[in-house]
PATIFI-693514 format. One record per residue (C-alpha): residue in three letters; z, y, x. Coordinates in steps of 0.02 Angstrom, whole numbers, padded with zeros to 5 digits, always signed. Last residue first. Example, Ala and Ser with C-alpha at 12.3 -4.5 7.8 and 13.67 -1.06 7.14 Angstrom:
% residues 2
SER+00357-00053+00684;ALA+00390-00225+00615;
//
This chain:
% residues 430
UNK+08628-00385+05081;UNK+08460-00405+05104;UNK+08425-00381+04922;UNK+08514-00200+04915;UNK+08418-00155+05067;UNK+08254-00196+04996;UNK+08301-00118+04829;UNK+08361+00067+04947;UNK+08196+00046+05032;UNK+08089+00024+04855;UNK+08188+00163+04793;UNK+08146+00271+04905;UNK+07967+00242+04927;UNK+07950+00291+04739;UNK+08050+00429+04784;UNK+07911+00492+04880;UNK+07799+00445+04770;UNK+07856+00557+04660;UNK+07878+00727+04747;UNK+07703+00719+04813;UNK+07644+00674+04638;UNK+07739+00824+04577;UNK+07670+00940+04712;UNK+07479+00880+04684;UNK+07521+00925+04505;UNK+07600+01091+04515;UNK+07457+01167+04643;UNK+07363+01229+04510;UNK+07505+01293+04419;UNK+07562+01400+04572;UNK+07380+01475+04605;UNK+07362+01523+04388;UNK+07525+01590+04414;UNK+07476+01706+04558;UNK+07314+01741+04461;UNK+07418+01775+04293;UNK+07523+01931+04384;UNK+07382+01991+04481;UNK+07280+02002+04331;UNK+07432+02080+04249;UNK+07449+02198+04373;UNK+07282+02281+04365;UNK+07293+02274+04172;UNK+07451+02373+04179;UNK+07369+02494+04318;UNK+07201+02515+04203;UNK+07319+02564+04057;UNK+07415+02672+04144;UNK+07259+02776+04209;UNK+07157+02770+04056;UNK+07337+02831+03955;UNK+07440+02718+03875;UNK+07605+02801+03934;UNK+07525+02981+03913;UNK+07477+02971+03743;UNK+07619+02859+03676;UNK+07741+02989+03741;UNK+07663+03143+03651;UNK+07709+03127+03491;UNK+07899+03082+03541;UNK+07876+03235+03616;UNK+07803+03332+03480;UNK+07940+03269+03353;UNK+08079+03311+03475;UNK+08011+03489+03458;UNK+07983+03483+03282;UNK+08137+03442+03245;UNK+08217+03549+03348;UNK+08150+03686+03283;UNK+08081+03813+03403;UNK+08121+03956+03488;UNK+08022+04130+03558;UNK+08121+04268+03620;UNK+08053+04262+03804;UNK+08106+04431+03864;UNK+08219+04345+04007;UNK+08341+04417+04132;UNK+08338+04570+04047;UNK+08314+04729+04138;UNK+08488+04839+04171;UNK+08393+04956+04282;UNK+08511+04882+04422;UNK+08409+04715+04399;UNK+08415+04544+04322;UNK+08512+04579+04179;UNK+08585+04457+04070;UNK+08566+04462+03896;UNK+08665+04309+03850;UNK+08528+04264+03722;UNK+08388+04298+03851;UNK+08470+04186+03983;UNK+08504+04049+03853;UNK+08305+04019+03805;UNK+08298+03945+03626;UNK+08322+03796+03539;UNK+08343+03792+03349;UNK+08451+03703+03244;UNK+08512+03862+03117;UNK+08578+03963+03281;UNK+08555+03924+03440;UNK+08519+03740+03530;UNK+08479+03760+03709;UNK+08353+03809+03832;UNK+08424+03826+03999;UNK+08344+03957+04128;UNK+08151+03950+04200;UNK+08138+04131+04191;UNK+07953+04113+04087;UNK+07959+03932+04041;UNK+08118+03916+03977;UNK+08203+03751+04034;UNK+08225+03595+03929;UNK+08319+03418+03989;UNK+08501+03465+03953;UNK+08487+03419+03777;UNK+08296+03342+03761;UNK+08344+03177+03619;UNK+08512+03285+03544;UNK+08702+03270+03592;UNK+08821+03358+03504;UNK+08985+03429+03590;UNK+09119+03334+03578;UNK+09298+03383+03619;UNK+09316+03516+03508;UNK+09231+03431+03378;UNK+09331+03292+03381;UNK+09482+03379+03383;UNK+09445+03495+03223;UNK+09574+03640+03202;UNK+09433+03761+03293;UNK+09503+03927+03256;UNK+09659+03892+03279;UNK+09629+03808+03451;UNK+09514+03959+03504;UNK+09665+04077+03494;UNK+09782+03957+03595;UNK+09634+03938+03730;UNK+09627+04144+03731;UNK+09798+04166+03746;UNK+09822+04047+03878;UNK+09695+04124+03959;UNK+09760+04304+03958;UNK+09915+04228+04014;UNK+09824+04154+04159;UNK+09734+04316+04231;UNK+09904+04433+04206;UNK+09983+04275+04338;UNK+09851+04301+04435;UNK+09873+04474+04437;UNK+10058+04469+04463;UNK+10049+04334+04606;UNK+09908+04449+04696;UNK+09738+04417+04736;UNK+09638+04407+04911;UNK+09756+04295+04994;UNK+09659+04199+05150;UNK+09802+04237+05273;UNK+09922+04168+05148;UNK+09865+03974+05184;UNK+09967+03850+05082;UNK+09924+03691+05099;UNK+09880+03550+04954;UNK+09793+03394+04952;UNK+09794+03316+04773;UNK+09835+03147+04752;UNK+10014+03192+04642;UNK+09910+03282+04534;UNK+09830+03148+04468;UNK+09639+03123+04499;UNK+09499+03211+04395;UNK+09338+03101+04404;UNK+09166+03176+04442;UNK+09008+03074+04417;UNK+08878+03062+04536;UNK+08708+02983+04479;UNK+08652+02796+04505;UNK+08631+02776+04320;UNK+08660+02623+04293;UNK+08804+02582+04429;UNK+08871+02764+04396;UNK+08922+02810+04574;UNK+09071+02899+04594;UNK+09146+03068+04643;UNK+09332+03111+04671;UNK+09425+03255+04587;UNK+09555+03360+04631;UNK+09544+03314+04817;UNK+09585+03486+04904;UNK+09700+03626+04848;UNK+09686+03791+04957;UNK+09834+03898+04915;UNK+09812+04097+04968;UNK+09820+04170+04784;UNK+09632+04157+04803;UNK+09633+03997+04851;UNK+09667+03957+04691;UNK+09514+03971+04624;UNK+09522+03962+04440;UNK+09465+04135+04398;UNK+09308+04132+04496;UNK+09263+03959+04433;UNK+09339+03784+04467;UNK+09514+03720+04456;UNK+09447+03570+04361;UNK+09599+03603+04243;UNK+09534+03764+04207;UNK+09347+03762+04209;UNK+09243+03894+04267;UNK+09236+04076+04184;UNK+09175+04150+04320;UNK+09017+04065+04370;UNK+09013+04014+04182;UNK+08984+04210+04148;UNK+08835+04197+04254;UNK+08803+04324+04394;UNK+08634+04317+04454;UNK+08624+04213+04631;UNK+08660+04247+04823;UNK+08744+04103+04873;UNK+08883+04180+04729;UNK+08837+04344+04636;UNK+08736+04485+04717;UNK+08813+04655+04631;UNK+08637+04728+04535;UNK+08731+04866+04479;UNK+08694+04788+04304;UNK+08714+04608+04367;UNK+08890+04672+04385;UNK+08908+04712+04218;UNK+08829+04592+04136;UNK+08947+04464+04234;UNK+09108+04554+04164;UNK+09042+04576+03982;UNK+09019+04377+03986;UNK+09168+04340+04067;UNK+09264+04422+03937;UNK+09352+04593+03954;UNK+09549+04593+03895;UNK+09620+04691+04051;UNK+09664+04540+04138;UNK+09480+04495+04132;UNK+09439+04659+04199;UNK+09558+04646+04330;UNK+09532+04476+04384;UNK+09366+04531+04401;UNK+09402+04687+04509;UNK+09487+04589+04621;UNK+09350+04433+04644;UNK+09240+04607+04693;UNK+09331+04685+04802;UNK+09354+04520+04898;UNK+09176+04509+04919;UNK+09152+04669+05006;UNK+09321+04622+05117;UNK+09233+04441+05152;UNK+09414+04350+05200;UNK+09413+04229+05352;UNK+09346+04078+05368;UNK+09373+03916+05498;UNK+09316+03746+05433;UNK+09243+03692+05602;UNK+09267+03733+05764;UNK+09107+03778+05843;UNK+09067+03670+05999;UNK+09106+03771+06189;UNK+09192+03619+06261;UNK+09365+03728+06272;UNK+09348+03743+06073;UNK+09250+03886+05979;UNK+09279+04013+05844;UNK+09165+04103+05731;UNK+09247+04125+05545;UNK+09138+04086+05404;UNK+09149+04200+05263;UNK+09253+04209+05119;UNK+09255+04282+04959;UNK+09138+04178+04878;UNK+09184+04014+04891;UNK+09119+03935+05077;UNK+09089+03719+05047;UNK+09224+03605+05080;UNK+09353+03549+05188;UNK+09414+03715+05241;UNK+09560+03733+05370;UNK+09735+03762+05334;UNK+09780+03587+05463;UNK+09826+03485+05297;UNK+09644+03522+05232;UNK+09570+03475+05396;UNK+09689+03313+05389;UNK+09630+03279+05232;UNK+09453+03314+05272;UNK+09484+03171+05418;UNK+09532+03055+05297;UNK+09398+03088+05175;UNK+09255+03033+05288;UNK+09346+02891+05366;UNK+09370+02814+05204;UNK+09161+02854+05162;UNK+09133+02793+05332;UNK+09217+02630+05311;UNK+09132+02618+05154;UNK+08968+02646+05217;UNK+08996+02515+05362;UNK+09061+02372+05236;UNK+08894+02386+05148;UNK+08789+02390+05304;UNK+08901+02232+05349;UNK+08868+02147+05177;UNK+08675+02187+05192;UNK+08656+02134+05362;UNK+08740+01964+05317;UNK+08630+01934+05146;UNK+08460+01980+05224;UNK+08491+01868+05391;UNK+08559+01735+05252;UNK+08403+01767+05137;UNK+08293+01744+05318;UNK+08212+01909+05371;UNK+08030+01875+05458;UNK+08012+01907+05633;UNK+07996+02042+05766;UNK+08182+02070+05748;UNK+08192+02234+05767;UNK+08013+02291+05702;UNK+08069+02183+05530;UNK+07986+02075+05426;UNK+07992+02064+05244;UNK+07886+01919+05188;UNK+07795+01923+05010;UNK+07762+01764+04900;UNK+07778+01894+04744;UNK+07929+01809+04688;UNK+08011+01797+04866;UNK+07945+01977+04844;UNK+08068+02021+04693;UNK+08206+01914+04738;UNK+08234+02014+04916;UNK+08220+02183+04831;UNK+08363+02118+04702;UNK+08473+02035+04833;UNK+08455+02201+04941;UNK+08501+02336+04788;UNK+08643+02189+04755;UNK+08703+02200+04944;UNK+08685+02400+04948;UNK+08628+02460+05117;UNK+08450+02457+05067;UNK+08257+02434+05150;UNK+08310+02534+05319;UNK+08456+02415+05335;UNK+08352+02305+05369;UNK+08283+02358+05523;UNK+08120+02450+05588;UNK+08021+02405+05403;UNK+07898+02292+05352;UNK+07841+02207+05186;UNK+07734+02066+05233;UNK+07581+01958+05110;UNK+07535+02094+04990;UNK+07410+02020+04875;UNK+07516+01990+04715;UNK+07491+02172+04623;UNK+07693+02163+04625;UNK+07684+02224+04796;UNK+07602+02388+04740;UNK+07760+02400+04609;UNK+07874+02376+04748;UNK+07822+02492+04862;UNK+07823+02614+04728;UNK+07986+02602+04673;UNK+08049+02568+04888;UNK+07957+02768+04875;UNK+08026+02827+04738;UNK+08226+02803+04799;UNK+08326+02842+04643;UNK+08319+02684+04548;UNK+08386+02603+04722;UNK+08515+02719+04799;UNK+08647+02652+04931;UNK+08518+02674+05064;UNK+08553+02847+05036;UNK+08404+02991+05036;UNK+08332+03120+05135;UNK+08151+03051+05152;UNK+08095+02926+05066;UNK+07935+02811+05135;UNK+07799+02718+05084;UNK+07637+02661+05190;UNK+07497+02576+05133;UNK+07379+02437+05173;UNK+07380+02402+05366;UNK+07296+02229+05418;UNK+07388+02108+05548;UNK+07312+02104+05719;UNK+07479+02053+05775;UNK+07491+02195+05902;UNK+07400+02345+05785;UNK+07552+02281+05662;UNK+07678+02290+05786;UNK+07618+02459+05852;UNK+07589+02535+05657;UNK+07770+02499+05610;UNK+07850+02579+05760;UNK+07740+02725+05707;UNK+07792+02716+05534;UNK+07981+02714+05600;UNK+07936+02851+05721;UNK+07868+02965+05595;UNK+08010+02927+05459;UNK+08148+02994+05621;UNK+08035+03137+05639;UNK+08093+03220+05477;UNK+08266+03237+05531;UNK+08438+03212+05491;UNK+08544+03327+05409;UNK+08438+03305+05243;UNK+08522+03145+05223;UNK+08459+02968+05233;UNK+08306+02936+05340;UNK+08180+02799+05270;UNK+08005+02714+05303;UNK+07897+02553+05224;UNK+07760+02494+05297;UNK+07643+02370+05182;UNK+07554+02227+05263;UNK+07417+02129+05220;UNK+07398+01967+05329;UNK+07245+01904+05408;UNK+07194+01733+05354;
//
């Protein structure tokens, strides 16, 4: 019987490229075209970690066609192609030992044993985190050297220089004068009692392009205190570039990055006056104003847990306005309603609004239209013809294993039938 094979591609980040998925497929195609197997489908994802498994859509949908019970190989260039996560590769490798499915590998040219599959996953494993420590090692040792570990801030721009081999050195910036100008005048405002929200109007106004380019957002300068983030919080502004505030991990559920502030004593710090755009006073105007603020807000708000927790609906964080495509949120008397238009940003030097959508809804109603709407679209023809498709499959692979149950169990018993008579006809002879 000719076996039915499914390909399945992946590349990791978006600083590799494209091609690499072509030549895996290709790869793919040769060995298959060689064995005179039979080509079903192809999956691939492009620009994403082996480390991901909920994330990756295309090992999803691989393994939802394989759970249709008539895939016979799953193959890939190498292993490490399918996960680098040994419980993402235990789980994969359960699944189509459950299906009766092979995976088989270009490498190899033959079908990965669970030890093969177990080894190569704890080494990919052990390879990632070896990178990851090598990874922040060396941008400790950029930091510690005054260069930049991370991304450009506004205010800066990349600074051309280049080693005796002629490659760019890295993590060199000087001060953006234009942009400078504009981080002081902010701090001055702010200083001078303006809130972030008057400040960003303002420059959107005389249509000043905010960071990467974008609208200016009060949040963009408000930012986060003890994060250290936002136009006001940079402190590499008062010529001090701190590195390693905060370290990013992997929800095991989730699979999504979550930040998580580390003690101060972690932090990477080195002073670099050359990249001083704002004075000691002014920042030190900027933070009393702040203080102020925070210590006005506290007696206003004498409830902790209210402070500190912000309610959570069914769609909060999940809705964006339709006509500027901002944040819809809750507003007044449980409603949501597009952000953008309620901050009145403008979005040109005519002073436009970012948004003229004024319409909001309940959100009652709103959550009751979606919950409405989920039944609909989950047992839809579609769905409902791919459940049933699977459950066939499902029962027919059963239907196979029970069939062969008996003939199994009789195999299994008279073979220890013969057993026992050798080990009685030993025990008699003795």
């Amino acid at each position: 019987m000719t076996k039915r094979v499914l390909i399945y591609a992946r590349y990791s980040t978006d600083l590799q490229h494209e091609v690499s998925i072509e030549t895996q497929v290709e790869l793919g195609k040769e060995m298959v075209a060689q064995r005179g197997w039979n080509l079903i489908d192809i999956f691939e994802d492009r620009a994403i970690s082996g480390t991901s498994y909920k994330l990756r859509r295309g090992i999803q949908a691989l393994l939802r066609r394989v759970a249709q019970g008539d895939i016979d190989i799953v193959l890939c260039v190498t292993v490490d192609r399918l996960s680098r996560d040994m419980e993402h590769s235990a789980r994969i490798l359960k699944e189509l030992r459950y299906r009766d499915a092979d995976i088989w590998t270009v490498h190899a040219g033959a079908p990965v044993t669970d030890l093969e599959m177990a080894l190569r996953a704890a080494l990919s494993h052990e390879l990632v985190e070896q990178i990851r420590y090598r990874t922040r090692e060396g941008m400790k040792t950029t930091v510690r050297k005054g260069k930049s570990a991370g991304g450009l801030a506004y205010g800066y721009r990349i600074r051309l220089e280049y080693d005796a081999a002629g490659e760019r050195i890295r993590g060199l910036r000087d001060i953006d004068e234009a942009e400078a100008k504009i981080i002081v005048w902010i701090f001055e405002q702010y200083a001078s009692g303006r809130t972030p929200l008057q400040i960003a109007v303002d420059l959107n106004s005389r249509n000043i392009p905010g960071p990467r380019g974008a609208k200016w957002r009060d949040t963009a300068i408000r930012g986060h205190r003890r994060r250290g983030t936002g136009i006001l919080n940079n402190e590499a502004y008062i010529g001090r570039v701190v590195w390693n505030r905060r370290e990013y991990r992997k929800h095991p559920d989730s699979e999504k990055r979550l930040a998580r502030h580390n003690d101060q004593d972690q932090w990477v710090v080195a002073e670099q006056p050359r990249l001083r755009i704002v004075s000691d006073d002014l920042w030190a105007a900027v933070k009393r104003r702040q203080a102020e603020v925070d210590q006005a807000f506290a007696k206003t708000n004498t409830n902790k847990l209210a402070r500190s927790h912000r309610p959570q609906y069914l769609l909060s964080g999940r809705l964006e306005c339709g006509h500027c495509l901002g944040p819809y949120a809750i507003m007044a008397k449980d409603r949501y309603g597009c952000t953008n238009r309620q901050k009145k940003l403008p979005i040109d030097h005519l002073g436009g609004i970012v948004c003229t959508n004024s319409k909001t809804i309940s959100r009652a109603e709103l959550e009751k239209r979606v919950v409405a709407a989920i039944p609909d679209n989950l047992l839809g023809a579609d769905n409902v013809e791919r459940l049933n498709r699977e459950m066939a499959a499902s029962i027919g692979q059963r239907q196979i294993k029970a069939s062969a149950e008996p003939a199994r169990l009789a195999a299994e018993i008279k073979a220890l039938e013969v057993k026992q008579r050798a080990s009685g006809k030993r025990s008699s002879s003795g």
